[in-house]
Backbone as JSON Lines, residues from 0, in Angstrom:
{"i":0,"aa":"X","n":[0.84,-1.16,0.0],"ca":[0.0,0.0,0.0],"c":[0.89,1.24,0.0]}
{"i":1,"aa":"X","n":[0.48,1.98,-0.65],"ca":[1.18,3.1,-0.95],"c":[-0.06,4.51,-0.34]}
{"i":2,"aa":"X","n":[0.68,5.45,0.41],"ca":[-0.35,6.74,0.91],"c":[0.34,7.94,0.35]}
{"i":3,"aa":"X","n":[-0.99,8.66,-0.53],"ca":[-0.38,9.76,-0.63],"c":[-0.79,10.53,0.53]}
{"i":4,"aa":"X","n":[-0.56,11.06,1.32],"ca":[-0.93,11.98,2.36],"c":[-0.98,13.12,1.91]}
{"i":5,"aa":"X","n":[-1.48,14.0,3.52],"ca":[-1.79,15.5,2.58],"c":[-2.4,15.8,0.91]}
{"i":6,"aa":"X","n":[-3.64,14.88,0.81],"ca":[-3.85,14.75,-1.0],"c":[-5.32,15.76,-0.94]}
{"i":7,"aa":"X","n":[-4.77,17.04,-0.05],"ca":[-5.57,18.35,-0.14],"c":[-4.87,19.19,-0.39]}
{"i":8,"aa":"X","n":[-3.51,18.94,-0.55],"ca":[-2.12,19.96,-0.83],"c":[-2.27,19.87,-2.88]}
{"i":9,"aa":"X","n":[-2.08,20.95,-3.35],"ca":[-2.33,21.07,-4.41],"c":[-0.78,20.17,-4.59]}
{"i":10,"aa":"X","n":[-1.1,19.3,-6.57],"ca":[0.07,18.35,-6.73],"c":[-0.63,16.92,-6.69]}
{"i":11,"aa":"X","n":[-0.9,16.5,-5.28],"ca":[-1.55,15.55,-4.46],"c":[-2.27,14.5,-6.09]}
{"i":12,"aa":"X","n":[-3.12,15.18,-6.91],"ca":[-3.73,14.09,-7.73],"c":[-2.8,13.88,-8.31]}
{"i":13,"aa":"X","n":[-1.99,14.69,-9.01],"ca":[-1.01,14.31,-9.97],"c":[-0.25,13.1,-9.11]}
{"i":14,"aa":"X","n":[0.07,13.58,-8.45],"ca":[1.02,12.49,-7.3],"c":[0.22,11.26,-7.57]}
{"i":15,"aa":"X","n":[-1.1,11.31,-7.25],"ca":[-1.47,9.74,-7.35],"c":[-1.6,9.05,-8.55]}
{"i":16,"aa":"X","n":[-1.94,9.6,-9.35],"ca":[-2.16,9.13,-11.2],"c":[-0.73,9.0,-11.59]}
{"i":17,"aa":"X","n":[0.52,9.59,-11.52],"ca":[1.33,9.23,-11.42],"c":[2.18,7.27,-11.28]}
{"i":18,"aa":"X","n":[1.77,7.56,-9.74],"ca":[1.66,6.4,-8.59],"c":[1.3,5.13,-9.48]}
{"i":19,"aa":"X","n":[-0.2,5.36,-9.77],"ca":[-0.85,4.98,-9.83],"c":[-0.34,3.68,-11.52]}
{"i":20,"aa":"X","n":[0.18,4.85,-12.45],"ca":[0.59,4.37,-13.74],"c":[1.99,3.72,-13.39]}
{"i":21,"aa":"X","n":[2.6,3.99,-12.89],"ca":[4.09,3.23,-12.55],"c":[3.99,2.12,-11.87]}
{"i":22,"aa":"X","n":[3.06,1.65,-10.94],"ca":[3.28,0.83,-9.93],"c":[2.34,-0.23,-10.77]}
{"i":23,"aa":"X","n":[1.31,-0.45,-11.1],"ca":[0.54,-0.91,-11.66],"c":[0.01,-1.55,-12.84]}
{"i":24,"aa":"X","n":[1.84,-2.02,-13.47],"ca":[1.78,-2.64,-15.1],"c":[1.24,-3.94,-14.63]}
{"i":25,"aa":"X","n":[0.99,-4.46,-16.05],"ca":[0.91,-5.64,-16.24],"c":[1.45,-7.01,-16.13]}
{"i":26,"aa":"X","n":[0.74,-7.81,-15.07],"ca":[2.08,-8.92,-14.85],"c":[2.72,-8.54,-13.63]}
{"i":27,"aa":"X","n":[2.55,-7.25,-13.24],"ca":[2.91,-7.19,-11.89],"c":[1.52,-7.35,-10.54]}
{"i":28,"aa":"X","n":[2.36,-7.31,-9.57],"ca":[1.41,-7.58,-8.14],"c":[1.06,-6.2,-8.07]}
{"i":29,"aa":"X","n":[-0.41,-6.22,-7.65],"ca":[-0.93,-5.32,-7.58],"c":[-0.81,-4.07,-6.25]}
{"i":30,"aa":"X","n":[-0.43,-3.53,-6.65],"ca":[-0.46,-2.5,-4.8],"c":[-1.59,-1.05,-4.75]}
{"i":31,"aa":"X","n":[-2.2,-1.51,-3.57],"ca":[-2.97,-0.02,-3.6],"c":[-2.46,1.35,-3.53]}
{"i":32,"aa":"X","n":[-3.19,2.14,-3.74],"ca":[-2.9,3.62,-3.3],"c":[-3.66,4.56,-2.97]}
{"i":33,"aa":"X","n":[-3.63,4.81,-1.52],"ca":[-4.59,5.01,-0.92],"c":[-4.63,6.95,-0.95]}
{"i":34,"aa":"X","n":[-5.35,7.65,-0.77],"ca":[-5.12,9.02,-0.17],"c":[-6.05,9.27,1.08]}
{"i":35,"aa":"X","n":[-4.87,10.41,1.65],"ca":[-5.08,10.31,3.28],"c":[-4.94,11.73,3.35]}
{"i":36,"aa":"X","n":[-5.48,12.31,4.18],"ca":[-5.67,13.92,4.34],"c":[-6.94,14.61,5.24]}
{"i":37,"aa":"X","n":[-6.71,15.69,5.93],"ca":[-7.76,16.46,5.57],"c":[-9.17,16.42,4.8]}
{"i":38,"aa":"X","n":[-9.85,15.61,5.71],"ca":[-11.22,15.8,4.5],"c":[-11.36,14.09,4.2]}
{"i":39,"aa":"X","n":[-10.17,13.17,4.25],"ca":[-10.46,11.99,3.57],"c":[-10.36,10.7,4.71]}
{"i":40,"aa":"X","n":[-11.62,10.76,5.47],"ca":[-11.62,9.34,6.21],"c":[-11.86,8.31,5.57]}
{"i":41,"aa":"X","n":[-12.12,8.41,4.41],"ca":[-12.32,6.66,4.16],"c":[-10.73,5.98,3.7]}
{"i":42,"aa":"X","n":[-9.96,7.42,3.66],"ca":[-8.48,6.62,3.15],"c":[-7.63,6.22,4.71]}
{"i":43,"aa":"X","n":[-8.54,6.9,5.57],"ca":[-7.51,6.29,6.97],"c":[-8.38,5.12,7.46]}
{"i":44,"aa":"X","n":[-9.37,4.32,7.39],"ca":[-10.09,3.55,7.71],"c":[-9.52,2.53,6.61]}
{"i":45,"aa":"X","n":[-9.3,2.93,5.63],"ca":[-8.83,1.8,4.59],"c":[-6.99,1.09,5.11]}
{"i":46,"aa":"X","n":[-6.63,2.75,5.69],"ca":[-5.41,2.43,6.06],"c":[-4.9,1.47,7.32]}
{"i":47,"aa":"X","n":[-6.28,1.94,8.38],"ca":[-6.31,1.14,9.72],"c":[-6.47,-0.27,9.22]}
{"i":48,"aa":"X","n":[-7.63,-0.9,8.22],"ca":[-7.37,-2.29,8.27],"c":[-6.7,-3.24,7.4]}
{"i":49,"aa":"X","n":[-5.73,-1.95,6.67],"ca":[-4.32,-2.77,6.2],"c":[-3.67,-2.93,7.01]}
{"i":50,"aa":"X","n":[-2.99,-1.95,8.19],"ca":[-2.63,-2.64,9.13],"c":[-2.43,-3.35,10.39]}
{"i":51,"aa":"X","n":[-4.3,-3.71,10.35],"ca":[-4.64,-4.89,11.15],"c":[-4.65,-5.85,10.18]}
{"i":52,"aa":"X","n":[-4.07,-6.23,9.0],"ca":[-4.29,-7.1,8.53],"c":[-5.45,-7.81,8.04]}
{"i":53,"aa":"X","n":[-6.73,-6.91,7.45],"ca":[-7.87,-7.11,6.73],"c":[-7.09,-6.85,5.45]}
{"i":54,"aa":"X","n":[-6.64,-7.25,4.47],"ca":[-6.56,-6.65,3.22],"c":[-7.27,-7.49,2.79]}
């Protein structure tokens, strides 16, 4: 799992679409990418039960 944090800081989308195209070819293992910030609880709730180990 990958966090962009602060993804209310201008940049922040680019940052993830970015992320998002590099990490994520074909044939590879898949990894999330989550955003976390200001404003975004569902990316820290996603984050809490990656690491309790719900993935």
């Amino acid at each position: 799992m990958i966090v962009v944090n602060k993804c209310d800081l201008p940049g922040a989308d680019r940052l993830e679409t970015e992320l998002r195209e590099q990490i994520n070819l074909p044939g590879a293992r898949r990894v999330s990418v989550v955003r976390a910030g200001q404003g975004e609880p569902a990316g820290w709730d996603e984050i809490c039960r990656y690491a309790m180990g719900e993935r």
